[in-house]
C-alpha positions in Angstrom: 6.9 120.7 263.6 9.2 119.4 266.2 11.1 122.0 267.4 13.4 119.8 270.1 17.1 120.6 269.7 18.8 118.7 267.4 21.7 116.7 267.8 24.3 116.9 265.4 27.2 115.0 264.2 30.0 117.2 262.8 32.1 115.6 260.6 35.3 116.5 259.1 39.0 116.0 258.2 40.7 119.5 258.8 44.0 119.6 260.4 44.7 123.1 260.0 44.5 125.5 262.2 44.3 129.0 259.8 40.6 130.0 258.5 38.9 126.3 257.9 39.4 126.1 261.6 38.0 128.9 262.0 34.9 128.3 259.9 34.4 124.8 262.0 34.3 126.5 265.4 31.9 129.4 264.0 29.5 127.0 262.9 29.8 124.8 266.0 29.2 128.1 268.2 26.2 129.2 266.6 24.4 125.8 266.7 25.6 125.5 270.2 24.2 128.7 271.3 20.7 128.1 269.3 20.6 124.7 271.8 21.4 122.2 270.1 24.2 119.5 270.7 27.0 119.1 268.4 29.5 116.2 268.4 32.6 117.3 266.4 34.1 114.2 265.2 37.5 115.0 263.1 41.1 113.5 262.6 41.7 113.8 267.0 39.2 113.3 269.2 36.3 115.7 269.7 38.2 117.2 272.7 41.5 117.2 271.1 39.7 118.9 268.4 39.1 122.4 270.1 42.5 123.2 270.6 44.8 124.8 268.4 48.1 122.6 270.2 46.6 119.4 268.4 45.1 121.2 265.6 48.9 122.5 264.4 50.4 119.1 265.1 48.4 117.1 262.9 49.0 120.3 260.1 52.7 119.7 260.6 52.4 116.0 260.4 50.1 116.2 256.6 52.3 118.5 255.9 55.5 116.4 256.3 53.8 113.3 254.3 52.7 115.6 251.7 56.6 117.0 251.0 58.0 113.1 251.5 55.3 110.9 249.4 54.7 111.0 245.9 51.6 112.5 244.7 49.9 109.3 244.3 51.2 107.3 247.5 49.8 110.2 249.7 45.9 110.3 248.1 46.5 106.7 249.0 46.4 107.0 252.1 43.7 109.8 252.4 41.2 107.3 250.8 43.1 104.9 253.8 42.0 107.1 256.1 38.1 106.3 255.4 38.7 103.3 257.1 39.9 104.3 260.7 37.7 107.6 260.2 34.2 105.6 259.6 35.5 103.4 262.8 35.7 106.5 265.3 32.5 108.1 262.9 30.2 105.1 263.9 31.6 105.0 267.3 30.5 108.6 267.8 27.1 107.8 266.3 26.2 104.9 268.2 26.8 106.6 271.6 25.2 110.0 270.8 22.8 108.8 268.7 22.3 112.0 266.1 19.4 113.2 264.3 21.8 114.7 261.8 25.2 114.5 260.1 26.6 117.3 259.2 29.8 117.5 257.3 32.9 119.7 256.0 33.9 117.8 252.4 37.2 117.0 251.9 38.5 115.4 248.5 38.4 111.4 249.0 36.7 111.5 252.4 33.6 108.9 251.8 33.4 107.6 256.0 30.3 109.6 256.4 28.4 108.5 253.2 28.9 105.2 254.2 27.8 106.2 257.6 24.7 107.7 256.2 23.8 105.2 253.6 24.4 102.0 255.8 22.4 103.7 258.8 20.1 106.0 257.0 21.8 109.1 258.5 19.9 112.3 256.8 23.2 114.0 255.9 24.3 117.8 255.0 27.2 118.5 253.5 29.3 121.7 253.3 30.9 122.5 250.0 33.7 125.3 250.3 35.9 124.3 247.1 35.8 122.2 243.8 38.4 120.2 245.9 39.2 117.6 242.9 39.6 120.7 240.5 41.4 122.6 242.4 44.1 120.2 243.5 44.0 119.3 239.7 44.9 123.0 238.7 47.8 122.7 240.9 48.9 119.6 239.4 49.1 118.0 242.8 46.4 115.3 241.7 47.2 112.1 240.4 44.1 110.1 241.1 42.6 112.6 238.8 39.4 109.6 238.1 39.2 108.6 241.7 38.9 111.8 243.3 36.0 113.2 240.7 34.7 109.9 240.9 34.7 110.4 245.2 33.4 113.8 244.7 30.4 113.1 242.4 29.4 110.6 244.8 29.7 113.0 247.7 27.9 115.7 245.9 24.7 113.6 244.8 24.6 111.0 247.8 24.2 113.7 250.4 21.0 115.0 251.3 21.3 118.5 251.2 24.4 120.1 249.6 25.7 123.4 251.6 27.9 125.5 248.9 29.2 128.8 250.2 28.8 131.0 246.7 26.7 130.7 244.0 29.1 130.0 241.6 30.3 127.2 243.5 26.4 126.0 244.1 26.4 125.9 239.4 29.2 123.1 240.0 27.3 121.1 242.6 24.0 121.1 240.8 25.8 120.2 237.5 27.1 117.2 239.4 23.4 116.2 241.2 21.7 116.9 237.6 19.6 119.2 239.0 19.1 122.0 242.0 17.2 120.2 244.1 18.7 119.9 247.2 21.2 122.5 246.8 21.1 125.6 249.3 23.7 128.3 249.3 24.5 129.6 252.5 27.7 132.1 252.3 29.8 132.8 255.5 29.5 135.7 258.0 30.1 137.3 260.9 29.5 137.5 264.8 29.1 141.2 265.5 28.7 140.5 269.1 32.1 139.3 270.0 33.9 142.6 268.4 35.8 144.3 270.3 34.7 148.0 271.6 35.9 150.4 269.3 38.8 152.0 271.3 41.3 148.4 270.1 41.7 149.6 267.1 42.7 153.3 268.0 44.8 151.8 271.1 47.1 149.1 268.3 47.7 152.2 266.1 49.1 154.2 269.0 51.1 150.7 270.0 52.1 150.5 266.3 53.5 154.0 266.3 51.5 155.0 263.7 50.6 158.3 263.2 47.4 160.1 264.7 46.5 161.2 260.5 46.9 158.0 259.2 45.5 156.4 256.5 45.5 151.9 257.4 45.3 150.2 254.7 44.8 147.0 256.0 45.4 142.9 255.2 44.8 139.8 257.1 45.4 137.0 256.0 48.2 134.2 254.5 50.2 136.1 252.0 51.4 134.5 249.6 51.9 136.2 245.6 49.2 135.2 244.5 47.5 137.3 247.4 47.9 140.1 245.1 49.3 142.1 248.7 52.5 143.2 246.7 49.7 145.7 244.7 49.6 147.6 247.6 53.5 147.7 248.2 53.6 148.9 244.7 51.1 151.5 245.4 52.4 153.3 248.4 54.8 155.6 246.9 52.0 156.8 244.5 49.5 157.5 247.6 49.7 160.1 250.0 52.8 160.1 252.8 49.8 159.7 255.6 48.9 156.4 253.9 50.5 153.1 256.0 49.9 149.6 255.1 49.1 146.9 258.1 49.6 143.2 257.5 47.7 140.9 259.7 49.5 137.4 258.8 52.7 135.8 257.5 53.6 133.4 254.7 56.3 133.2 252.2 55.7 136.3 250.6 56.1 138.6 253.6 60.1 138.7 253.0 60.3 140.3 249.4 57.4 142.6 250.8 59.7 144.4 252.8 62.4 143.9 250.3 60.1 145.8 247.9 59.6 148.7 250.5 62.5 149.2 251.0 63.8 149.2 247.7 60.6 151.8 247.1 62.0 154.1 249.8 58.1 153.0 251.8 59.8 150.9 254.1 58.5 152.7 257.3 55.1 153.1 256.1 54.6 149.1 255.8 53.9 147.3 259.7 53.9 143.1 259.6 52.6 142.0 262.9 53.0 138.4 262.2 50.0 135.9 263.0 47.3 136.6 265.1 45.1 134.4 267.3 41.7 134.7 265.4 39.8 136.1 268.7 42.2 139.3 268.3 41.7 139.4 264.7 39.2 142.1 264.9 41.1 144.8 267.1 43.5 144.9 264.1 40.8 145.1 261.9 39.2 147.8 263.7 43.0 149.7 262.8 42.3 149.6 259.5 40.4 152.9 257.0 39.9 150.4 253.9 40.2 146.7 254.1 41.7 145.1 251.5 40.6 142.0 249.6 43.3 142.0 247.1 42.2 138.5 245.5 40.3 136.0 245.9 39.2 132.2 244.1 36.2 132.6 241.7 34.3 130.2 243.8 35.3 131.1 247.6 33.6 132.9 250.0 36.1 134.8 251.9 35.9 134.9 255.8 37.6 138.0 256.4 35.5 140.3 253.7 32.6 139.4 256.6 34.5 140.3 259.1 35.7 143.8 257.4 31.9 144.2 256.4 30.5 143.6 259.7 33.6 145.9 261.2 31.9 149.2 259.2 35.5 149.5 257.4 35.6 150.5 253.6 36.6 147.8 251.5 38.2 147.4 248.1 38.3 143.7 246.2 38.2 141.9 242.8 35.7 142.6 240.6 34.2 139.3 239.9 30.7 136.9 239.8 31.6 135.4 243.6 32.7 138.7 245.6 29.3 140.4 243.4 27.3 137.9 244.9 27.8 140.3 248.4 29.2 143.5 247.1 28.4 146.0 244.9 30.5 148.8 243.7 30.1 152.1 244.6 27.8 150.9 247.4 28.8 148.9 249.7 32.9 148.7 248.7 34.9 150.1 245.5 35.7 146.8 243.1 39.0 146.9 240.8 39.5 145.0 237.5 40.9 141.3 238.4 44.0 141.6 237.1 44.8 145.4 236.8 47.1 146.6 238.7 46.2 150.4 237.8 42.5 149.8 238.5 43.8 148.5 242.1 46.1 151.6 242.6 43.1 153.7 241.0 40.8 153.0 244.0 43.2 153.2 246.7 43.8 156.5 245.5 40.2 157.2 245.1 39.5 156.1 249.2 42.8 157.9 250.6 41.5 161.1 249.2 37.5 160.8 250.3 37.3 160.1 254.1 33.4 160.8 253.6 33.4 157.6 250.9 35.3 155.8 253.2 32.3 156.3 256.1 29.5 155.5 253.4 31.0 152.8 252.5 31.9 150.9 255.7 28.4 152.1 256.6 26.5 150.4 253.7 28.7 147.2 254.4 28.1 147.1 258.0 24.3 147.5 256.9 24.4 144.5 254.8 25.9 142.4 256.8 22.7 143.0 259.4 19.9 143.3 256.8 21.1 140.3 254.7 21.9 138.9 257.4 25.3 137.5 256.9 25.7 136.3 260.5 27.0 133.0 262.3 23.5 132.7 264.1 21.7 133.2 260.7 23.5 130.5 259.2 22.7 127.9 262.0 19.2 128.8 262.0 19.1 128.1 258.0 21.1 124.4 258.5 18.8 123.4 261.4 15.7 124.4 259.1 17.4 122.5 256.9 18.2 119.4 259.0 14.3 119.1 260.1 13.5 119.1 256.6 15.4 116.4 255.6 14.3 114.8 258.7 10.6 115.0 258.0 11.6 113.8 254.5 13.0 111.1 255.7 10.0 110.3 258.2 7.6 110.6 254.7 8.8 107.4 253.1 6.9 104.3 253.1 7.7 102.0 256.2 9.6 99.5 253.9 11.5 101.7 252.7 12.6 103.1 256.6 14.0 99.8 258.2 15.3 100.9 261.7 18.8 101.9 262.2 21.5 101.0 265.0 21.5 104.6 265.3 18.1 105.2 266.4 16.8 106.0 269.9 14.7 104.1 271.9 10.8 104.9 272.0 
């Protein structure tokens, strides 16, 4: 088998700069570091694309049209945006000539299928979300037809389809008729680029918290749903050495110290505010148990990695996506989605048991390794991927292979 690097198109429509950013420069990285050469093609250019400053002000500018436009003017102009997208996508493609696309989906974003269809493109495509359900749920979807008409099309045209959980991966195959073609590949981690251990020991000593203890630790966007107000509500019923560090801000992050107050806690809760993502893992490295206080049934949470490959004892929801990595008792203690008491029950459980604490954040660091859940295992399974569809491709009969614009020479 040929085993040249690959070059490969990156495709996607992500303006902001919080964990799908994230996601999109972890996946560049590791493909980048395996050899082969990735041409990120998004709403700026691929330059523009790598730097938070243009990253935050297309997020404010979506976010602004979003709040002014009706529902139905704005998914207007997202299927609009098909048109100047499959412009600079084809552009791309014609000078750096891919083997591969390779794409983030995004509710009504059809400029690579018509890429790959038109120029016989083999084509992956990442699946992080039931985007036309979700936005549904929220009622903030009034092309309800449209967009599971886009997403069907999306979902069976491409290739390969890339879901991130199992549960997620039931929904694609439902929609291809079939699991052909559908390969689950779940986030991860890049143990390499922690920090030593000391950065977490020097941010509690800047933090002023004290040597004995206990970090309960978030990171993330908190909003209520987040479920972060559970531990709030739990501190007064935990030991006085127990603290609670959050790694984030949203609209929640007021009545959170509202509430600590109120619960005489107030100096036991530290906000740090948003973090660059690079120093994520120092304050990670702070914490005793990580908390993944909730999470959506299909999602594949970046930061439960990130705790797991961190060694740190972790306690989340009981339910089919988080069970597809975690198992209680072994590798992290799981509460009842939706109790409150069950939450507060294993809090209590890890601020009294230091020597759970250590198993546990030893068993999750070990899974993370033998699974492996890791950036550079991930690229390895999407170029294995890639060449498959590629020698696929290469199988069909010669009428059925015309040449493309796209192709190289000789």
């Amino acid at each position: 088998m040929d085993q040249r690097p690959l070059r490969i198109l990156y495709h996607h429509r992500i303006a902001a700069s919080d964990g799908m950013r994230v996601h999109i420069t972890e996946v560049v990285t590791a493909l980048r570091n395996q050899g082969h050469l990735v041409c990120v093609v998004g709403p700026t250019s691929a330059d523009e694309a790598q730097t938070a400053g243009a990253s935050s002000r297309l997020e404010r500018a979506a976010d602004l049209l979003r709040r002014l436009l009706p529902p139905a003017a704005f998914e207007l102009l997202e299927l609009a945006y098909n048109i100047p997208a499959y412009l600079r996508l084809r552009s791309h493609a014609r000078a750096f000539r891919p083997d591969v696309l390779y794409e983030r989906y995004n509710l009504f974003l059809l400029a690579g299928l018509l890429l790959r269809r038109r120029h016989r493109l083999p084509m992956l495509l990442e699946v992080n979300s039931p985007l036309a359900a979700e936005r549904g749920s929220f009622g903030k979807l009034q092309l309800t037809s449209v967009a599971r008409a886009c997403e069907t099309a999306l979902w069976r045209g491409a290739d390969a389809v890339l879901p991130v959980t199992e549960v997620l991966a039931a929904e694609v195959r439902r929609a291809r008729v079939g699991a052909e073609g559908v390969h689950v590949i779940a986030n991860g981690a890049d143990p390499r680029r922690f920090p030593a251990a000391g950065s977490g020991a020097r941010l509690r000593r800047s933090l002023d918290l004290p040597a004995a203890a206990v970090v309960l630790g978030f990171v993330g966007f908190v909003r209520d749903w987040h479920g972060v107000g559970w531990a709030v509500e739990a501190l007064p019923h935990l030991p006085p050495e127990a603290h609670l560090l959050i790694v984030g801000d949203g609209p929640g992050l007021p009545h959170l110290r509202a509430r600590a107050e109120a619960l005489g806690v107030g100096a036991r809760l530290h906000c740090v505010g948003r973090v660059p993502h690079p120093r994520v893992a120092a304050y990670m490295q702070a914490f005793d148990i990580a908390l993944q206080t909730a999470s959506t049934p299909y999602a594949s949470p970046l930061k439960l990695f990130e705790y797991m490959a961190l060694g740190r004892a972790i306690i989340a929801p009981d339910q089919p996506n988080i069970r597809e990595v975690l198992a209680d008792g072994r590798n992290a203690l799981l509460f009842t989605v939706g109790s409150q008491a069950s939450f507060t029950a294993a809090l209590q459980r890890l601020c009294a048991d230091l020597e759970l604490r250590r198993e546990l954040g030893a068993e999750a660091l070990r899974t993370v390794e033998q699974a492996p859940y890791t950036w550079a295992h991930n690229a390895g399974r999407i170029t294995a991927l890639a060449r498959a569809v590629q020698a696929s491709r290469a199988a069909l009969p010669a009428d059925a292979r015309h040449p493309s614009i796209l192709a190289r020479p000789g």
